[in-house]
N, C-alpha and C positions, 0 to 999 in steps of 0.2 A: 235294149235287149241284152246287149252285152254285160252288162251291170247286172244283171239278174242273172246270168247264167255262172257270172264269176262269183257270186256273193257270198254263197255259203259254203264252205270245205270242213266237212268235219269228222272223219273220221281217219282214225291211224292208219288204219288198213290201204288208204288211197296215199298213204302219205303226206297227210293234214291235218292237223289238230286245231286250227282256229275255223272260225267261221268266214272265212271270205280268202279269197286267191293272192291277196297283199300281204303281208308279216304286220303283224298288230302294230298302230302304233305307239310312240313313245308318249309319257307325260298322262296325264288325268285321266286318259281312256285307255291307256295300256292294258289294263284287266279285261277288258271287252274285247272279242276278236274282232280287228278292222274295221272296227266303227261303225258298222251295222247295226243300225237300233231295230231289234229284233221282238224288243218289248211288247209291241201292239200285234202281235200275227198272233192272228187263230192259229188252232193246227191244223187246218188246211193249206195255209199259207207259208209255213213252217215246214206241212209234209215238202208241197211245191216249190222253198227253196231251196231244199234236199236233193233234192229230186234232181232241179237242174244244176245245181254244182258237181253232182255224179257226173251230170251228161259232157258238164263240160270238160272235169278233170279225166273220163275214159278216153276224150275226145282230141285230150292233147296228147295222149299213150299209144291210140287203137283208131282202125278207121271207125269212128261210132255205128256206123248205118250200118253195115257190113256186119258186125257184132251185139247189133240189138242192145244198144244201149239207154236210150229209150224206157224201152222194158224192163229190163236188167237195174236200172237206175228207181222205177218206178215200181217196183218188186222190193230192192232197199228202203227205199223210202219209207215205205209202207209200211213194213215189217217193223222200224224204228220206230213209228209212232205207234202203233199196235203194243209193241213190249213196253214202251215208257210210260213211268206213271205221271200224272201229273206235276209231279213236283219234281222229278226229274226235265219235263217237258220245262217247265216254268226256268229250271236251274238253266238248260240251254239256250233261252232269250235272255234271260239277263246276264253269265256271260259271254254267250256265243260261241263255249264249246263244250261239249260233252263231258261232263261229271263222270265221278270214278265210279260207279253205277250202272251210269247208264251206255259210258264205253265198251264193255266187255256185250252189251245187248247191241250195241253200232257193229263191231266187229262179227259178232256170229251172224248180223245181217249179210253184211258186205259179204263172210263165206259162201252163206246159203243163196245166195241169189248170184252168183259169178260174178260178183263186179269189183 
């Protein structure tokens, strides 16, 4: 469980640019964030590991419960896969962070929904 809640971090705004709560690593898979083979997720699976990387990164900031984060996280999420196109969607599973694109649509998420 833990492993899914840390897995994916991707937006600036939370102060994260790769996809998982490690710093990418070095050698053949540097390009990929943290190793997470992201390639096979639907986007529902995709929204949901959005989702709970929100929960966890509010959760080491803010008491989460207390500030509906939850919600707030599940509002982000949302919104992200709502705006992105496909092939923006596609560009963040292969490489596990947010394209120049489709950053600036993460970021006006994260504003609009408090998180």
């Amino acid at each position: 469980m833990k492993f899914i809640l840390a897995a994916l971090l991707v937006t600036s705004t939370l102060g994260f640019a790769h996809a998982g709560a490690r710093p990418p690593s070095e050698g053949a898979n540097a390009s990929r964030g943290a190793g997470l083979d992201m390639r096979g997720m639907t986007d529902d699976q995709l929204r949901r590991r959005m989702q709970d990387a929100c929960v966890f990164k509010l959760s080491e900031r803010e008491e989460a419960i207390k500030t509906n984060a939850v919600g707030r996280c599940g509002c982000y999420a949302g919104n992200i896969m709502r705006a992105m196109s496909t092939d923006e969607a596609a560009e963040l599973r292969e490489t596990g962070v947010f394209g120049r694109s489709s950053r600036p649509k993460a970021e006006n998420a994260a504003k609009s929904c408090k998180v």
